[in-house]
TIRO-2110 file (N, C-alpha, C; in Angstrom, 1 decimal):
// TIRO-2110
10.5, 4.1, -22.7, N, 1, A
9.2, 4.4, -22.3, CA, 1, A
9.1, 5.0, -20.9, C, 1, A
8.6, 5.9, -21.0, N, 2, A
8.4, 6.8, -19.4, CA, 2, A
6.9, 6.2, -18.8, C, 2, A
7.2, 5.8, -17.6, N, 3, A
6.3, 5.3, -16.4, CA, 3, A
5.5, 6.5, -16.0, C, 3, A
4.3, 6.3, -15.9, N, 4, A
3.0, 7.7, -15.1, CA, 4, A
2.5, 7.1, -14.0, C, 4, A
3.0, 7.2, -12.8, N, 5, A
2.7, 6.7, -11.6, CA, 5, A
1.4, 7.0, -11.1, C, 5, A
0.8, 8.5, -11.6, N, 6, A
-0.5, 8.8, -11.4, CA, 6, A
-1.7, 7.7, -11.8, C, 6, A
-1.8, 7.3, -12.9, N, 7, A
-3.1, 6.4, -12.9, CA, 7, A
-3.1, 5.1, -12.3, C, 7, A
-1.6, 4.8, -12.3, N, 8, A
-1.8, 3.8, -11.5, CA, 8, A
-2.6, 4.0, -9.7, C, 8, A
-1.6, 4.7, -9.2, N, 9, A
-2.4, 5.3, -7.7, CA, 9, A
-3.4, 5.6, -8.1, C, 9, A
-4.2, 6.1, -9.3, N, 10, A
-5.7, 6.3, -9.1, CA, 10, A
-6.5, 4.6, -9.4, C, 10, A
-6.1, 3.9, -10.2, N, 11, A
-6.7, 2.8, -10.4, CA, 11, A
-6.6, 2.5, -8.9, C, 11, A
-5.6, 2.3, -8.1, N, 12, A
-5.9, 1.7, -7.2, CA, 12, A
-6.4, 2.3, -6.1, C, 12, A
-6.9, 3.6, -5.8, N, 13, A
-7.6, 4.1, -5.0, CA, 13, A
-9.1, 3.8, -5.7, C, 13, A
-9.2, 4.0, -6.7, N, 14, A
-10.9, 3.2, -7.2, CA, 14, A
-11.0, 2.2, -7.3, C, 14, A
-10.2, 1.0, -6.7, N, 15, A
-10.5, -0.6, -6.3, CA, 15, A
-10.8, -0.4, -4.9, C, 15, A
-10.2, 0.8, -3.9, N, 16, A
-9.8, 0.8, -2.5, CA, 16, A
-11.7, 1.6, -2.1, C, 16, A
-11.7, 2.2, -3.5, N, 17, A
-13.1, 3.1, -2.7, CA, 17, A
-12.4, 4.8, -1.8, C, 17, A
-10.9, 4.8, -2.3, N, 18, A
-10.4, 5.8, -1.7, CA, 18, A
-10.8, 7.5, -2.6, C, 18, A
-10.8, 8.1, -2.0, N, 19, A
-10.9, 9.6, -2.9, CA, 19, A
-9.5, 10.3, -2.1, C, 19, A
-9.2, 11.1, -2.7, N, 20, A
-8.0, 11.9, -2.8, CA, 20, A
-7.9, 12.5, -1.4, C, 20, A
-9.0, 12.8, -0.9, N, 21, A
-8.4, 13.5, 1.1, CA, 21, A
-8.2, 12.3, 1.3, C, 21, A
-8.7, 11.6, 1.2, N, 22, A
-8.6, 10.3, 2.2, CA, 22, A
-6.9, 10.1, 2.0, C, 22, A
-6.5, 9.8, 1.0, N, 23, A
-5.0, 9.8, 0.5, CA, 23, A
-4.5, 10.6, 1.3, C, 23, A
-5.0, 12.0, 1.3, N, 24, A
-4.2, 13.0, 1.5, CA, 24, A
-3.8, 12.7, 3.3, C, 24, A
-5.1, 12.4, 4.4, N, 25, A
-4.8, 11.6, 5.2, CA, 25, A
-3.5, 11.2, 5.7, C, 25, A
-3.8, 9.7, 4.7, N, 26, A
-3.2, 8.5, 4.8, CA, 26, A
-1.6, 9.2, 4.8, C, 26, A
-1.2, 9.7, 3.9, N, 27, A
0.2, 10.1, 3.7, CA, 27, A
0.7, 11.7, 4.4, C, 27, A
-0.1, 11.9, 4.7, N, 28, A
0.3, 13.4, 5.9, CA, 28, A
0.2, 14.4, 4.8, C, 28, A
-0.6, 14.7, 3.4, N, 29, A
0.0, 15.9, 2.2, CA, 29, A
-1.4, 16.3, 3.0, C, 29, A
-1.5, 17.3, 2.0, N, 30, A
-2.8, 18.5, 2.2, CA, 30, A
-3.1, 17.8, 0.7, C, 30, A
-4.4, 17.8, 0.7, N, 31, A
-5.5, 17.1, -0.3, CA, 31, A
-5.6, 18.2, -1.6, C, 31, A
-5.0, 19.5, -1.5, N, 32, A
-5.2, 19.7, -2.9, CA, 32, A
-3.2, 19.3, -3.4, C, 32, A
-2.4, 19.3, -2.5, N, 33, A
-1.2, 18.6, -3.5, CA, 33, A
-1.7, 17.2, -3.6, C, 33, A
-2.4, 16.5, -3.4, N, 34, A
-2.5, 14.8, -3.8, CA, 34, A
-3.3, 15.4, -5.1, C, 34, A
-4.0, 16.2, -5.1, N, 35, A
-5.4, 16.5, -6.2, CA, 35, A
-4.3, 16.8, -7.4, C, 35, A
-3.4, 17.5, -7.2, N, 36, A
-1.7, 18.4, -8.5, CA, 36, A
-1.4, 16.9, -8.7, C, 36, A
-0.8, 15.9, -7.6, N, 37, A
0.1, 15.1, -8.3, CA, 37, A
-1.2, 13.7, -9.2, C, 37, A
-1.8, 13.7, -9.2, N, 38, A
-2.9, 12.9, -10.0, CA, 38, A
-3.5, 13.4, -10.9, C, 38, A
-3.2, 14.8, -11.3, N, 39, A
-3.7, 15.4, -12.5, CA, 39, A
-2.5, 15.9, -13.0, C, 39, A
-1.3, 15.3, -12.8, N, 40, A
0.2, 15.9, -13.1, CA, 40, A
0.1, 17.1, -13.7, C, 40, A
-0.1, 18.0, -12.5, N, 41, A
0.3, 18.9, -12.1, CA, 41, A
1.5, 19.7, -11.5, C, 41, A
1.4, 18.6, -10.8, N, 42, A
3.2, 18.4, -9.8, CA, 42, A
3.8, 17.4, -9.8, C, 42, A
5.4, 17.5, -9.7, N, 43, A
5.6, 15.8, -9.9, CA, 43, A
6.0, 15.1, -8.9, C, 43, A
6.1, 13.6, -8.8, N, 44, A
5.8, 13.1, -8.0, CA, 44, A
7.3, 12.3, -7.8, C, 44, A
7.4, 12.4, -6.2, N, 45, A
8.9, 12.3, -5.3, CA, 45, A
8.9, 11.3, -5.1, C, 45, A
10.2, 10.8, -4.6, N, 46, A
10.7, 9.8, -3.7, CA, 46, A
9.7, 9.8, -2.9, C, 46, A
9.7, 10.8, -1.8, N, 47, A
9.5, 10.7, -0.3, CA, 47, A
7.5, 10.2, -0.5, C, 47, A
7.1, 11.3, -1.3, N, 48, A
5.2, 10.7, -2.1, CA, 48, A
5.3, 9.7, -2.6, C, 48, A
6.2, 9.2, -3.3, N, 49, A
5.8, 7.4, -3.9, CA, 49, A
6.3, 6.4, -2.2, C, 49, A
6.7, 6.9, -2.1, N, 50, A
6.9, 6.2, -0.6, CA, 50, A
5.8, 6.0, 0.2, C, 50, A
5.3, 7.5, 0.6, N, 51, A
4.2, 7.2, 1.7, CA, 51, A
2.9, 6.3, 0.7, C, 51, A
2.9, 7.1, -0.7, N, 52, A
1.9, 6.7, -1.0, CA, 52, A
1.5, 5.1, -1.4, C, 52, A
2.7, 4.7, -1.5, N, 53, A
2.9, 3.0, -1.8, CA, 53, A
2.6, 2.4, -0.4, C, 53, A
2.7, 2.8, 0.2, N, 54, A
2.7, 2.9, 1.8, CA, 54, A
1.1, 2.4, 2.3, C, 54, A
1.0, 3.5, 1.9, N, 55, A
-0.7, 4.0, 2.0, CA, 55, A
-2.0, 3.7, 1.2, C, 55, A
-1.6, 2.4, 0.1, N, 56, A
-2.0, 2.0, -1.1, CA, 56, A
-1.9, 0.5, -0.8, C, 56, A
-0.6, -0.1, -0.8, N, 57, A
-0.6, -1.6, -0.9, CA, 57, A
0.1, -1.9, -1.6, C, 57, A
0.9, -0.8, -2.2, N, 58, A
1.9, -0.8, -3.8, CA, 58, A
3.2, -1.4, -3.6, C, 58, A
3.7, -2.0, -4.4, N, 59, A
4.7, -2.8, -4.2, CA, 59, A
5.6, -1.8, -5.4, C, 59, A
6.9, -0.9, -5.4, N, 60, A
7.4, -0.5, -6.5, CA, 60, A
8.6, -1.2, -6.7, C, 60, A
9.0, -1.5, -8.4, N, 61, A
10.0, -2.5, -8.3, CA, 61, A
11.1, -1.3, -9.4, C, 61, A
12.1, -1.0, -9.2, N, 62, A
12.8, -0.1, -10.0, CA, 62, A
13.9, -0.8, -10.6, C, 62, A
13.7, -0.6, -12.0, N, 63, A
14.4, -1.3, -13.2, CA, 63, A
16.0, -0.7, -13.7, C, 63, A
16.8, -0.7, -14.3, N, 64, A
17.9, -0.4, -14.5, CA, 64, A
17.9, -0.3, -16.4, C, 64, A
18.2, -0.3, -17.0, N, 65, A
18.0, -0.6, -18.3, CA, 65, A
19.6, -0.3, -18.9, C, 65, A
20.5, -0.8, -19.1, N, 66, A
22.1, -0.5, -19.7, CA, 66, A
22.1, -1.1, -21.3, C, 66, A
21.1, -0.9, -22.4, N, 67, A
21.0, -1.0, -23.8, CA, 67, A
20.1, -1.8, -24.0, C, 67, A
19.5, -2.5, -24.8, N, 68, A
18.7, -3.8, -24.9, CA, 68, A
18.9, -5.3, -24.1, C, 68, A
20.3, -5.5, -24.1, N, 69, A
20.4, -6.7, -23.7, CA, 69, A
21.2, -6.9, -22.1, C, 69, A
21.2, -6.0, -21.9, N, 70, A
21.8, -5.4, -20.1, CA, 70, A
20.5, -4.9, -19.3, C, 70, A
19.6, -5.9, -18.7, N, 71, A
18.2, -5.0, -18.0, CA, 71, A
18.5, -6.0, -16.6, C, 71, A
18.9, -4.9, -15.5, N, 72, A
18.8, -5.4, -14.3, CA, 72, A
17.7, -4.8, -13.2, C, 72, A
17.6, -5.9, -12.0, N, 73, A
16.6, -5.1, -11.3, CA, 73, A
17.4, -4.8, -10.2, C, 73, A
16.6, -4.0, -9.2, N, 74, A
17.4, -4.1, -8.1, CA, 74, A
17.6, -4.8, -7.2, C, 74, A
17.6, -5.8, -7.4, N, 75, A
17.9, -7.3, -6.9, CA, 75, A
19.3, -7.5, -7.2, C, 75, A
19.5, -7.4, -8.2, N, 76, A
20.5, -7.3, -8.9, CA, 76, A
21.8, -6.7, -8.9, C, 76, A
21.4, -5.7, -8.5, N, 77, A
22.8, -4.7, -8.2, CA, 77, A
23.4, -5.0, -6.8, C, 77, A
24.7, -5.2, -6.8, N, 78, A
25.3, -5.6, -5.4, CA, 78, A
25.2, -4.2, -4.5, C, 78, A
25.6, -4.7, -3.5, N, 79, A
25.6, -3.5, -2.0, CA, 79, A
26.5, -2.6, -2.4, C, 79, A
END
């Protein structure tokens, strides 16, 4: 199953009362690339899930998946 990072940042910018400059703001982008990555338009980075989790409240947790019965998190994986 592929994850869409976009509605989630939008659900939680419409709990926040945020609109997309304001985002754009908060994370240093120019407000029409926040406007591309929410209408996937453009896709969305490391370095933008960063600020934007940042800039949101977002907690991201990244999964591992090695067959059905092998699912680690990154807790998980040693140093």
């Amino acid at each position: 199953m592929k994850f869409q990072f976009g509605p989630v940042v939008k659900e939680r910018m419409k709990q926040m009362g945020m609109k997309p400059s304001h985002l754009a703001r908060e994370t240093g982008y120019c407000s029409q690339y926040i406007r591309d990555l929410l209408a996937g338009r453009r896709r969305w980075n490391e370095t933008a899930i960063n600020k934007t989790c940042e800039a949101l409240g977002i907690d991201v947790e990244f999964k591992v998946t090695l067959g059905s019965e092998n699912t680690r998190t990154e807790s998980d994986i040693p140093d």
